[in-house]
C-alpha positions as CSV (number, residue, x, y, z in Angstrom):
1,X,-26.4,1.2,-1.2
2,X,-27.1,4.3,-3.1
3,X,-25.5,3.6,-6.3
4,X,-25.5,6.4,-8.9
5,X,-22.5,6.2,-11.8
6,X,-18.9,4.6,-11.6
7,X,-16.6,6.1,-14.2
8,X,-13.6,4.5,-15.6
9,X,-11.1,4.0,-18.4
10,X,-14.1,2.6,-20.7
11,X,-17.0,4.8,-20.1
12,X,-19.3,4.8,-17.6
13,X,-21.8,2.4,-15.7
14,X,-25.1,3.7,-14.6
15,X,-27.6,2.3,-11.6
16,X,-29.3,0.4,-14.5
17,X,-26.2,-1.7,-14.9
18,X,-25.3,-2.0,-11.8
19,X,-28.9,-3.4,-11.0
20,X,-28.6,-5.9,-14.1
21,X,-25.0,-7.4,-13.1
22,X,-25.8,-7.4,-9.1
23,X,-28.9,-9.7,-10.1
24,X,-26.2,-11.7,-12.5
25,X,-24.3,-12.4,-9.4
26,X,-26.6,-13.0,-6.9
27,X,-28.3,-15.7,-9.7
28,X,-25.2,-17.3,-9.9
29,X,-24.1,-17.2,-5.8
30,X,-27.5,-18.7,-5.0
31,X,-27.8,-21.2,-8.2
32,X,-24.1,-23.0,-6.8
33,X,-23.8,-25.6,-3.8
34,X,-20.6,-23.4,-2.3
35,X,-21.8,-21.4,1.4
36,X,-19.1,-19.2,0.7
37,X,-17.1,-16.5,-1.8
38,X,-13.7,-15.3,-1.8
39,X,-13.3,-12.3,-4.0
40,X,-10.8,-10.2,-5.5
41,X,-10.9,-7.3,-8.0
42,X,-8.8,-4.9,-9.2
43,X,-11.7,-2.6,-11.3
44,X,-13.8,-1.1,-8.5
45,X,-17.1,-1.7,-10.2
46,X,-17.1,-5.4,-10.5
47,X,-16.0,-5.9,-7.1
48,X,-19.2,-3.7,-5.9
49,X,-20.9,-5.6,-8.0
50,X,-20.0,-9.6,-6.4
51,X,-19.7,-7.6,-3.2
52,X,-23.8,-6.8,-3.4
53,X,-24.8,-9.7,-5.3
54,X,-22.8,-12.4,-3.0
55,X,-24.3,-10.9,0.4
56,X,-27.7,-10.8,-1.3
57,X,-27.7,-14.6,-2.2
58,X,-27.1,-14.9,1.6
59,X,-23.6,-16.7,1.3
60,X,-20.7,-15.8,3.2
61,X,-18.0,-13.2,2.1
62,X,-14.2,-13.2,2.1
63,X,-12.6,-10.2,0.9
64,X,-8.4,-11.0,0.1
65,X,-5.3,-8.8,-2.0
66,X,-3.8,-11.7,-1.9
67,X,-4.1,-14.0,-5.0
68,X,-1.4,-16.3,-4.8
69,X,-2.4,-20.4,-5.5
70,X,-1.0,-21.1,-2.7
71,X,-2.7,-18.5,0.1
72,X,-6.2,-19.0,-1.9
73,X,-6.0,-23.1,-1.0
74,X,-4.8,-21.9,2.4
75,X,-7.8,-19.8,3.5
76,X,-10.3,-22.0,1.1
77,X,-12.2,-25.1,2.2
78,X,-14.8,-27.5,0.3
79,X,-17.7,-24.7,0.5
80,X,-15.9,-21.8,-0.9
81,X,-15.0,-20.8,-4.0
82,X,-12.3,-18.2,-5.4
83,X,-14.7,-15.5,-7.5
84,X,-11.7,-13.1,-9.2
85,X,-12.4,-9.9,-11.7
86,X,-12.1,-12.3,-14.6
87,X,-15.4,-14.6,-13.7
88,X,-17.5,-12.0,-12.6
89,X,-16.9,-10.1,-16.4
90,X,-17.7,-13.2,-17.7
91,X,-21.3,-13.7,-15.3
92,X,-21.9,-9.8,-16.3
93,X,-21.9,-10.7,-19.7
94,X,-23.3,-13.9,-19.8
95,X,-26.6,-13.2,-18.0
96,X,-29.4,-13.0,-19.9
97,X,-31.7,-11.5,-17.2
98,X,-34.3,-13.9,-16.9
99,X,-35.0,-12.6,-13.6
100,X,-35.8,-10.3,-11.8
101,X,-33.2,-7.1,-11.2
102,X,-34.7,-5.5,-8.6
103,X,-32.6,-4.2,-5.6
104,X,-33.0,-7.1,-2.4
105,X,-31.8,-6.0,1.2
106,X,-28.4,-6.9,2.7
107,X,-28.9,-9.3,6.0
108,X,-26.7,-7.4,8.7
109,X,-25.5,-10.2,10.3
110,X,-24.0,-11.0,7.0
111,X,-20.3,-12.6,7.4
112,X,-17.5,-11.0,5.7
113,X,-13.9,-11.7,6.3
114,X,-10.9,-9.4,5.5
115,X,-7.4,-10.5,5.5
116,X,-4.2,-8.2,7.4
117,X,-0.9,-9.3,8.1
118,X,-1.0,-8.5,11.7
119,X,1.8,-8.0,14.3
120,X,3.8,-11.4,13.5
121,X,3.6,-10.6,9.3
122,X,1.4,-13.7,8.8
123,X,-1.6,-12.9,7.2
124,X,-4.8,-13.4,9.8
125,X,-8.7,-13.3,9.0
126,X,-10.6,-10.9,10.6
127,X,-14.5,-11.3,11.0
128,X,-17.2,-8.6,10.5
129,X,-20.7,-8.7,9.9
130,X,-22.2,-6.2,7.3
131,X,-23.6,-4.3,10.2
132,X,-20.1,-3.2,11.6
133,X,-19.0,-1.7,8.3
134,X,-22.4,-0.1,7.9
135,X,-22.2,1.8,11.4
136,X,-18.8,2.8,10.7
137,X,-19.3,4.1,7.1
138,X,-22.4,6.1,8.9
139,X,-19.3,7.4,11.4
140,X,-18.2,8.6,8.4
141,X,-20.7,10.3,6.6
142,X,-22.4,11.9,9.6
143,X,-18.6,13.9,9.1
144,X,-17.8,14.2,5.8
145,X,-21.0,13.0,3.5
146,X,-22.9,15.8,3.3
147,X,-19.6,18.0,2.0
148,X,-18.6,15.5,-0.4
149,X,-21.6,14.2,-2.0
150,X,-21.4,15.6,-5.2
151,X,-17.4,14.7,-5.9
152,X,-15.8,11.9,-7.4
153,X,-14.0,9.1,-5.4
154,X,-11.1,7.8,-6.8
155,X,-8.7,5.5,-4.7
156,X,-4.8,5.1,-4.8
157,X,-5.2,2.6,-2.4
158,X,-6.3,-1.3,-2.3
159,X,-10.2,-1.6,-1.8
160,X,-9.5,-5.2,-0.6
161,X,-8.3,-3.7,2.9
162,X,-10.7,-2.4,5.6
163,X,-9.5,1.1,5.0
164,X,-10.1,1.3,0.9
165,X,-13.5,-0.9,1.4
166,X,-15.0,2.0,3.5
167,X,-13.8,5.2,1.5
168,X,-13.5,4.0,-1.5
169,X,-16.1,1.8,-1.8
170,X,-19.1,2.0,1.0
171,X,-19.0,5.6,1.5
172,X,-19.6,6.9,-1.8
173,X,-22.5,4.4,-2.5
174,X,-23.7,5.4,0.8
175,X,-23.8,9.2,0.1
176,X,-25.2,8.7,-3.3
177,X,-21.3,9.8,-5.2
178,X,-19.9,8.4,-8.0
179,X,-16.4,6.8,-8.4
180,X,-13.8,5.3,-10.2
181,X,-12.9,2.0,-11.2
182,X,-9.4,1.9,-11.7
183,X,-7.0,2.5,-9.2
184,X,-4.5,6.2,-9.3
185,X,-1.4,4.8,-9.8
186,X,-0.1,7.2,-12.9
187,X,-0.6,10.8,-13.9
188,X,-2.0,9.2,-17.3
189,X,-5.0,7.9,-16.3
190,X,-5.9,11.3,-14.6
191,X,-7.0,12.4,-18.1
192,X,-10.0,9.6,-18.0
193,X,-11.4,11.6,-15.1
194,X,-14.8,13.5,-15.3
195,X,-14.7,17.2,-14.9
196,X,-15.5,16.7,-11.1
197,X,-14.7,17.6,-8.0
198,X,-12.3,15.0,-6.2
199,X,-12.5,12.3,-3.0
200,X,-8.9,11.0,-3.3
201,X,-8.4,8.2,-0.9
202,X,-5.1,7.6,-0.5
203,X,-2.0,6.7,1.4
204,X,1.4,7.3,3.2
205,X,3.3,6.0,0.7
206,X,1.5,7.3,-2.4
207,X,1.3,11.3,-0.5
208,X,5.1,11.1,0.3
209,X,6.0,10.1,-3.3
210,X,3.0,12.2,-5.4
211,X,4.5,13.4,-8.4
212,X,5.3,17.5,-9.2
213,X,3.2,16.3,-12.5
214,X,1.2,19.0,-14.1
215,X,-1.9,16.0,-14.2
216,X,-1.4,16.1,-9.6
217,X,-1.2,19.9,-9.5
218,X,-4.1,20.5,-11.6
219,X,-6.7,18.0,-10.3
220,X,-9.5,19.6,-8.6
221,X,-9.3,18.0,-5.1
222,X,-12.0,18.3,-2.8
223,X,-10.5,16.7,0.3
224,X,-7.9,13.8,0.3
225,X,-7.8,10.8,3.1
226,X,-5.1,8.6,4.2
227,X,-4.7,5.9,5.9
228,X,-2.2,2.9,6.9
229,X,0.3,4.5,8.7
230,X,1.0,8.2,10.3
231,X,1.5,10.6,7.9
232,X,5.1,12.1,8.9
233,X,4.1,16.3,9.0
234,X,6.5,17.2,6.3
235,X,4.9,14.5,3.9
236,X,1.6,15.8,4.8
237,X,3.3,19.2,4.1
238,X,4.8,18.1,1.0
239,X,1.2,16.6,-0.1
240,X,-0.6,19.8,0.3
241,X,1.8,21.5,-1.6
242,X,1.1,19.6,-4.9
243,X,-2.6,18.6,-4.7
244,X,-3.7,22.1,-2.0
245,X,-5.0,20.3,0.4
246,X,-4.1,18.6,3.5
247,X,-4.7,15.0,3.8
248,X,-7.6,14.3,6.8
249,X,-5.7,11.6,8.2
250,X,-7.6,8.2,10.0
251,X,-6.1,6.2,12.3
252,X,-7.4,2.5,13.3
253,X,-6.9,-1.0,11.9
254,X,-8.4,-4.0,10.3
255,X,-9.6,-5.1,13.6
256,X,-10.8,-1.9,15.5
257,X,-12.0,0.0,12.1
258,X,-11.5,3.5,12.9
259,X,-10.8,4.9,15.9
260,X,-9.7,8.7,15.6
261,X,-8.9,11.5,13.1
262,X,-6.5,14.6,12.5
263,X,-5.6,16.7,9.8
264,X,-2.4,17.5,11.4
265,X,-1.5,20.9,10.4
266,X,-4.2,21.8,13.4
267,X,-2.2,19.9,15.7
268,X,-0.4,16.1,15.8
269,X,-3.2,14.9,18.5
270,X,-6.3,12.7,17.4
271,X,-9.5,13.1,17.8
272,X,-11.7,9.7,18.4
273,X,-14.9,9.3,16.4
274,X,-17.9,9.8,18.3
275,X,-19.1,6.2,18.7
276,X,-15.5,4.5,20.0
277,X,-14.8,5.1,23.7
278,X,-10.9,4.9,24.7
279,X,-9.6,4.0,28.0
280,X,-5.8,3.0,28.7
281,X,-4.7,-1.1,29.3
282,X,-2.3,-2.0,31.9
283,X,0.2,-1.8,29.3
284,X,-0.3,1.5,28.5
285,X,-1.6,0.8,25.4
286,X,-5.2,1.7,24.0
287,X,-7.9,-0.2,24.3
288,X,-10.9,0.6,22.1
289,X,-14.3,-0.1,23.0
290,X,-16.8,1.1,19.6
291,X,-20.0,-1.0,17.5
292,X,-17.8,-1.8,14.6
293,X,-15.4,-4.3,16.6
294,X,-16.3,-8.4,16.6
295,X,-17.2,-9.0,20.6
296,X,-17.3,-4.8,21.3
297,X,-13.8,-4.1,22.6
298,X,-10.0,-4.9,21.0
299,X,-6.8,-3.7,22.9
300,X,-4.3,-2.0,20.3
301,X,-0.9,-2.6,20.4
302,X,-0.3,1.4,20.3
303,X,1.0,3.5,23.2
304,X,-0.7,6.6,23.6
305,X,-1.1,9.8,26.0
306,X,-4.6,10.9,26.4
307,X,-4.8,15.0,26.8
308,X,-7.2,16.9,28.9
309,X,-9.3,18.3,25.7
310,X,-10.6,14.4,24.7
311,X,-7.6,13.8,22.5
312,X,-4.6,12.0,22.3
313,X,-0.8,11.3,21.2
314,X,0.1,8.4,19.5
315,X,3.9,7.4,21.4
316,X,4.8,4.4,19.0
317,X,3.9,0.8,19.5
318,X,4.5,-1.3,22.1
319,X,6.6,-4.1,20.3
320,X,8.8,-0.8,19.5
321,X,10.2,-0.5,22.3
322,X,13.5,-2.5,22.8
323,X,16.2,-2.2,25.0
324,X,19.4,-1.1,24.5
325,X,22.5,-1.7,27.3
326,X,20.1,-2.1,29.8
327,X,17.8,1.2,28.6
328,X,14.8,1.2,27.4
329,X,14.0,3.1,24.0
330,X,11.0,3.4,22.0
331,X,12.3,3.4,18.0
332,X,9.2,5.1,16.8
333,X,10.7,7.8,19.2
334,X,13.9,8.1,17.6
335,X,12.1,8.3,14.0
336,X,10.6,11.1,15.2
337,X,13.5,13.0,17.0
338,X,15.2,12.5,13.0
339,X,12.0,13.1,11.4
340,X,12.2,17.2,13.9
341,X,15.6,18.1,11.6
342,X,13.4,19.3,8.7
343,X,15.5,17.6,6.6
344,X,14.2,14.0,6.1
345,X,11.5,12.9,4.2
346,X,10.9,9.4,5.6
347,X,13.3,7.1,8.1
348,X,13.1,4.0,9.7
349,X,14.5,2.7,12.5
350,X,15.4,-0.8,13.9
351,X,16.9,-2.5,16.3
352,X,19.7,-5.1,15.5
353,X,22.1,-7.5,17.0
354,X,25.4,-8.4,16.8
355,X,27.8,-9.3,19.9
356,X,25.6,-6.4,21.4
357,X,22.4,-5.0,20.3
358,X,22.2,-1.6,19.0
359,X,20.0,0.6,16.3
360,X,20.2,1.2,13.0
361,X,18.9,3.9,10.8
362,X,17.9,4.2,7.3
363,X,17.0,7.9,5.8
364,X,15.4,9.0,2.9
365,X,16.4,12.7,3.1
366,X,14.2,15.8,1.6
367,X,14.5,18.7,-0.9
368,X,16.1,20.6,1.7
369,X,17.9,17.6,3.0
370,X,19.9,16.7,-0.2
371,X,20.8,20.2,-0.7
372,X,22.5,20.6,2.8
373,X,24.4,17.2,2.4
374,X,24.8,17.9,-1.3
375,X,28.6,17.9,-1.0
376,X,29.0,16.3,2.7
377,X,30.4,13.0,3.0
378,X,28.7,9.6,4.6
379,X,30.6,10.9,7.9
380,X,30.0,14.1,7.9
381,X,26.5,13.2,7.6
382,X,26.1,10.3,10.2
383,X,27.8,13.0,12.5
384,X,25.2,15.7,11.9
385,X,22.0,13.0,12.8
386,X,23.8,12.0,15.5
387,X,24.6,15.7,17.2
388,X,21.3,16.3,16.5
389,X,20.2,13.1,18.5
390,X,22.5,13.7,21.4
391,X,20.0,16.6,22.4
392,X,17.1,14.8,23.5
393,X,18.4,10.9,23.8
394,X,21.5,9.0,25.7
395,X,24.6,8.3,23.6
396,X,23.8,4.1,24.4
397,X,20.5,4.6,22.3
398,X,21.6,7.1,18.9
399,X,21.7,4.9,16.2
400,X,25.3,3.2,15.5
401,X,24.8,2.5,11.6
402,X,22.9,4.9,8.9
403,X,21.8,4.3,5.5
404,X,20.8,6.6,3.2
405,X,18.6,5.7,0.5
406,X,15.8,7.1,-2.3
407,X,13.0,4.9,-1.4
408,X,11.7,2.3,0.9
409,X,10.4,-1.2,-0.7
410,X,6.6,-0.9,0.2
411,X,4.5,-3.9,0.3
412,X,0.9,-3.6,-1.7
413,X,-0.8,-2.1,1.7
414,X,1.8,0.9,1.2
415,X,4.0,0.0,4.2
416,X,7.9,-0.9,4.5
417,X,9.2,-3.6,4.3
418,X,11.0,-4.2,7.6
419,X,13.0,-7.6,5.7
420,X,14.2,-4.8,2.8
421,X,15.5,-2.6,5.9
422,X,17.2,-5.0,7.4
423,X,19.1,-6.5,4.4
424,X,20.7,-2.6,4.0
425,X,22.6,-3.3,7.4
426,X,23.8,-6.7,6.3
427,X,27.9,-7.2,6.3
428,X,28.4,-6.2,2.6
429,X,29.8,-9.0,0.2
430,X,30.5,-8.7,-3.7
431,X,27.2,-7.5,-5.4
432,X,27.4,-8.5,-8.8
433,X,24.5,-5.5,-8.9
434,X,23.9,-2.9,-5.9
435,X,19.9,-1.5,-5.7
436,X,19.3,2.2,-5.0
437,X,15.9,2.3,-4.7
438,X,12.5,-0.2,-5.4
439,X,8.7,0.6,-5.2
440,X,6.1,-1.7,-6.4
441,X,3.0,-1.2,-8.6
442,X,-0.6,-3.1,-8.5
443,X,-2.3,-3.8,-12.2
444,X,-5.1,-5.3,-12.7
445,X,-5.2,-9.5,-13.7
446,X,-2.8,-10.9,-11.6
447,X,0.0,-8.6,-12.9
448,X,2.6,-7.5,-10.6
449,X,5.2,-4.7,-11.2
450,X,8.4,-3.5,-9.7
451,X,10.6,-0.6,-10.7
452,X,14.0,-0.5,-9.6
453,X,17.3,2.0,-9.4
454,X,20.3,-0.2,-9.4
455,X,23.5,-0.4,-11.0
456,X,25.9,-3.3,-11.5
457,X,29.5,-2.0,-10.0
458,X,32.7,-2.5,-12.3
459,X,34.1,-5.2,-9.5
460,X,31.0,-7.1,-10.8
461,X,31.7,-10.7,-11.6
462,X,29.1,-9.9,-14.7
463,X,32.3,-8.3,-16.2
464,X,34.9,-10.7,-15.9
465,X,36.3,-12.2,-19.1
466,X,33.5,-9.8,-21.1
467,X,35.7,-7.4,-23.6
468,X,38.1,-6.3,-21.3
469,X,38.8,-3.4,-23.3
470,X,35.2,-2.1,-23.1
471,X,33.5,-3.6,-20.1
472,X,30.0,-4.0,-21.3
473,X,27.3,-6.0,-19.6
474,X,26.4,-9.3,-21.1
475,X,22.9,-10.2,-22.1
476,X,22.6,-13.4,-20.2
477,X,23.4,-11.2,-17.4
478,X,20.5,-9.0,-17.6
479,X,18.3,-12.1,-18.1
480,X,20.0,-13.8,-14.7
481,X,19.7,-10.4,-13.1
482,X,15.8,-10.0,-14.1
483,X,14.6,-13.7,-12.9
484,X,16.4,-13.8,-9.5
485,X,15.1,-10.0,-8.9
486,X,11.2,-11.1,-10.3
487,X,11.9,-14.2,-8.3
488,X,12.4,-12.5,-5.2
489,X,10.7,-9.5,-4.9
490,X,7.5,-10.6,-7.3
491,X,7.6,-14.2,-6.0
492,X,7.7,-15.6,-9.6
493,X,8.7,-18.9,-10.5
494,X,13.2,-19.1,-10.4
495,X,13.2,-21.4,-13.5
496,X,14.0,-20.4,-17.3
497,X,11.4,-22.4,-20.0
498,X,12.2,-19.9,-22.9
499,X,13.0,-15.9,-23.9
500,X,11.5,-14.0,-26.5
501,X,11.1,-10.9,-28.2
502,X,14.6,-9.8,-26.6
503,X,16.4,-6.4,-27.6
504,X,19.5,-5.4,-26.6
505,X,19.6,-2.0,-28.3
506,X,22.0,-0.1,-25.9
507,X,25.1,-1.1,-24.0
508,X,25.3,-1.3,-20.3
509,X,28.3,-0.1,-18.4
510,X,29.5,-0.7,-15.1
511,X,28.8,2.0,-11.9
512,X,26.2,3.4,-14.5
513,X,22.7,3.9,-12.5
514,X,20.1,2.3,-14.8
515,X,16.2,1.6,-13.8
516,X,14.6,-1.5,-14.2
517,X,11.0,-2.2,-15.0
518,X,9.9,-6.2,-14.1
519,X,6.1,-7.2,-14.9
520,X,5.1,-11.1,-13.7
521,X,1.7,-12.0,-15.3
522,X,0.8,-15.2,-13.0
523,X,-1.9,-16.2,-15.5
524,X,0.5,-16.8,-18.3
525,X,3.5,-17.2,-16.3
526,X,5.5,-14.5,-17.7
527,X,8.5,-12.3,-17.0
528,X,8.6,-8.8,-18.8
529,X,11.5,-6.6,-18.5
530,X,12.9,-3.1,-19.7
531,X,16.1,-1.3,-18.5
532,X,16.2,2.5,-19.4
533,X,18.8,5.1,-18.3
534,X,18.6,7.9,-16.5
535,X,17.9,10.0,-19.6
536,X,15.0,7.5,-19.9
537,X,16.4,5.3,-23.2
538,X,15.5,2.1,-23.8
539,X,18.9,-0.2,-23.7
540,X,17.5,-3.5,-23.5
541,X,13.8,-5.3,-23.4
542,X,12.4,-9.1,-23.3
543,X,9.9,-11.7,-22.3
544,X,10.9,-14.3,-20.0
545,X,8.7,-17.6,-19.9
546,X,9.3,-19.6,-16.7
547,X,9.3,-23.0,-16.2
C-alpha cells in the first residue's frame, strides 16, 4: 500500500498519520483475545486505516454496509468483534505510540469476507484472501494506473462492496494517488475538493440522476467508473454530457471480481480483462475462470453471446427469463427494446401473476420523453410503448400494465428495489397519501436518509372531520405519516416515546405534491422530519423519539 494524502471535509491526513493510526490499530487487534474483525466506516480514511492495521495483526477481516443489531449478531460469533468508524476515532486518538509505527507486510492468504445480497435477496458472505484483491487491483492499474496517478479519487459509491473497495480504496493506494474521505453524495461538499484532477468512482444510479449543478459541470474529471449494474446508453449519454466524459463501465460481481470492460459509446460489447478466461455453461450462461475467484472458476448467472473479435453481449440473466402463454421471454430484453425509443431514461420490467401471468412495466421517461407525452394521456402513452413493442416482440409478451414514475427506490448498493416495483402494480385501495418518487441517501454514524415526492389526495381519510371549509392536513397526520414511512423504508422502530422541537409553519393541502425529508439516527433512536414544497418552503419540521 502506497499511501500518500487522503483529503476530506477537515483537512488533510498525510503518510505520517496514516503510519501512526495503522500502528494504533494493529496494537489494539493484536492486544485483544477476538480472531476476527467486522468493520464498517463511512469516512474513507479510517476504514483504510482498521483495514491495514487489522490484516497486519494477522486476524481475520469482515467487511459489511450493513449495521443493523440484528445482521451484526447474525454474521458475528464468540471470536469476532464489530469495529465501527466511531471506535476506531477513538483508538486513533487514544494511542500514545509506544511502539513502533513502522509499515509490517500484509500476509496474502489473509481472510477477508464481503457481504452481497445475492440472487435470492439474502445477504451471503463471500470469502477472499488479500491475494485475490491484490491481483485484481494489479488488473487494474496495469490499465488505468499509470494515466491516473496523479488525480484525486473520490467515490459516490459504498467502499464496503467489492466494487468501491478496489477503486476507491486499493487502487489509489496502490498507484500512489490520493483520495477522499467522504462520500459524493451533494454538489456542497464538492467545494472541499483540492484543485485536482478527478477519479470519480461511481454508479448507475448516481450517473442517471447527476445533477445540471454548476459544482458537476465544473469538476475537473479525469475519467469516471461505474459499476453495479449496466449503464443504459442514454444515461451514459446523459452522464457525459454534465461531467464530459464517458463512464468506463466494469462488469463482474462480488464473487467473480471483475470480469470485462466497455465504455460504450465504442460499442455495447465487453471486453474481458486479460487474466479471466470465458467459456459458455450448458445453460448458456458465463462461466468465468480468473486468479481473483475462491477455488478459480464461478458460473455467472448472465447470458451472454461471445463475438468473433474476443468480446461479448450481455443478453440479460438467466432468472429473467419467464414464460409467458407458453413463450418464453427474456425481461431484460424487453427493457431494452423500451430503453431503443430514445425516450426513456430508466424502465424496469417484471413479470406478474394474476389468473394468468403477464408483464408489467414501469418507466421513468427522459427530457425528450416528457416533452413528447407532455400533453398525451396514460392511454395514449401505454399505446405508443406498446406499437413500438409490437415491432420486434409477440403481442402474448408486450407488457399489459405501465407505470410511469420520476424515480426508482434504490437500495444503498444503487440498485432497484424489485419489492418497490412490484407494490406500483398492486390493485389500488384508498391511499391516505400516494408516493411519486423515493431515493435514499447514506451519512455517516448510523444515519439513514430518505427523500420522498408524495402527496396526500383530497379523498384522504387525513381530511375527514378536519375544517371542512378549508381542508388542511392535521399535525398528528404528518407525525403518523413520517413514522410508518421511517418505519418501512428506514426500518426504524414503529412505536412513538415522545416529539419535539415540532413546527408546523405552513399549511398542507390536499392533491398538493410536497417532498419529504426522513433522517433515522439508530444511535439515538431518532426520527427527523421536514416537508417543503415544491417552491422549496419549509411547512412543517420535528423530532420523533421512538420507543
Amino acid at each position: 500500500m502506497n499511501f500518500t494524502e487522503c483529503y476530506s471535509e477537515n483537512g488533510v491526513k498525510t503518510q505520517v498519520d496514516f503510519l501512526r493510526d495503522v500502528a494504533a490499530l494493529r496494537e489494539f487487534a493484536s492486544k485483544n483475545p477476538y480472531n476476527s474483525y467486522i468493520l464498517h466506516s463511512e469516512n474513507l480514511y479510517y476504514f483504510a486505516v482498521a483495514f491495514a492495521g487489522i490484516l497486519q495483526s494477522k486476524k481475520n477481516l469482515a467487511i459489511s454496509a450493513n449495521t443493523g443489531n440484528e445482521f451484526i449478531k447474525e454474521i458475528s460469533d464468540k471470536e469476532s468483534f464489530f469495529l465501527p468508524e466511531e471506535k476506531i476515532r477513538n483508538i486513533c486518538s487514544s494511542s500514545k505510540e509506544p511502539f513502533s509505527v513502522q509499515w509490517q507486510p500484509i500476509d496474502p492468504q489473509a481472510n477477508i469476507a464481503l457481504w452481497t445480497s445475492g440472487t435470492t435477496g439474502k445477504p451471503k458472505k463471500v470469502d477472499k484472501t488479500y491475494n485475490h484483491l491484490d491481483i485484481e487491483c494489479s488488473e487494474l492499474a496495469n490499465l488505468w494506473g499509470n494515466a491516473a496517478k496523479d488525480c484525486l479519487f473520490c467515490e459516490t459509491v459504498s467502499h464496503h462492496h467489492i466494487y468501491g473497495l478496489l477503486c476507491s480504496f486499493l487502487l489509489p493506494l496502490r498507484i500512489g494517488a490520493p483520495f477522499f474521505a467522504e462520500r459524493i453524495e451533494m454538489p456542497g461538499i464538492l467545494k472541499k475538493l483540492p484543485n485536482k484532477e478527478i477519479v470519480l468512482v461511481s454508479s448507475p444510479a448516481f450517473l442517471k440522476r447527476i445533477p445540471q449543478a454548476d459544482a458537476f459541470k465544473n469538476l475537473p474529471i479525469f475519467m469516471v467508473f461505474c459499476s453495479g449494474g449496466v449503464l443504459p446508453f442514454e444515461s451514459a449519454r446523459y452522464a457525459d454530457s454534465v461531467l464530459r466524459k464517458w463512464p468506463v463501465e466494469i462488469y463482474g460481481s462480488t464473487e467473480t471480481g471483475g470480469i470485462a470492460h466497455r465504455v460504450s459509446k465504442n460499442g455495447l460489447e465487453w471486453q474481458p480483462f486479460s487474466v479471466c478466461s470465458l467459456s459458455l455453461a450448458n445453460n448458456g450462461c458465463l462461466s468465468v475462470e480468473s486468479p481473483y475467484i475462491i477455488g478459480g472458476k464461478f458460473e455467472t448467472g448472465d447470458l451472454v453471446n461471445f463475438l468473433d473479435n474476443g468480446k461479448f453481449e450481455l443478453k440479460g440473466r438467466i432468472d429473467s427469463i419467464v414464460k409467458i402463454e407458453e413463450k418464453r421471454i427474456s425481461l431484460n430484453e424487453v427493457e431494452m427494446r423500451i430503453m431503443s425509443s430514445g425516450l426513456v431514461q430508466d424502465v424496469c420490467v417484471i413479470a406478474l401473476s394474476s389468473k394468468r401471468q403477464y408483464t408489467a412495466a414501469a418507466i421513468i421517461l427522459n427530457e425528450k420523453g416528457k416533452e413528447k407525452f407532455l400533453e398525451a394521456t396514460e392511454f395514449q402513452k401505454n399505446s405508443f410503448f406498446k406499437k413500438e413493442l409490437s415491432k420486434f416482440l409477440e403481442s402474448a409478451v408486450i407488457p399489459k400494465k405501465w407505470r410511469y414514475v420520476e424515480t426508482f427506490t434504490q437500495n444503498s448498493q444503487g440498485k432497484t428495489k424489485r419489492e418497490e416495483i412490484e407494490a406500483l402494480f398492486l390493485p389500488q385501495t384508498k391511499e391516505n397519501y400516494q408516493i411519486l418518487s423515493s431515493s435514499f441517501e447514506n451519512s455517516e454514524k448510523g444515519e439513514r436518509k430518505i427523500i420522498m415526492d408524495l402527496l396526500f389526495p383530497n379523498h384522504s381519510d387525513f381530511f375527514d372531520g378536519h375544517f371542512p371549509q378549508f381542508s388542511l392536513l392535521p399535525a398528528v397526520a404528518q407525525v403518523d405519516t413520517v413514522i410508518k414511512l421511517s418505519n418501512k423504508y428506514l426500518n426504524s422502530p414503529i412505536n412513538l416515546k415522545k416529539i419535539s422541537k415540532m413546527k408546523f409553519m405552513i399549511p398542507i393541502r390536499p392533491d398538493v405534491k410536497m417532498k419529504l425529508h426522513i433522517r433515522y439516527l439508530e444511535k439515538e433512536n431518532t426520527i427527523n422530519f421536514e416537508i417543503f414544497s415544491e417552491q422549496n418552503k419549509k411547512h412543517s419540521s420535528g423530532k420523533i423519539f421512538c420507543g
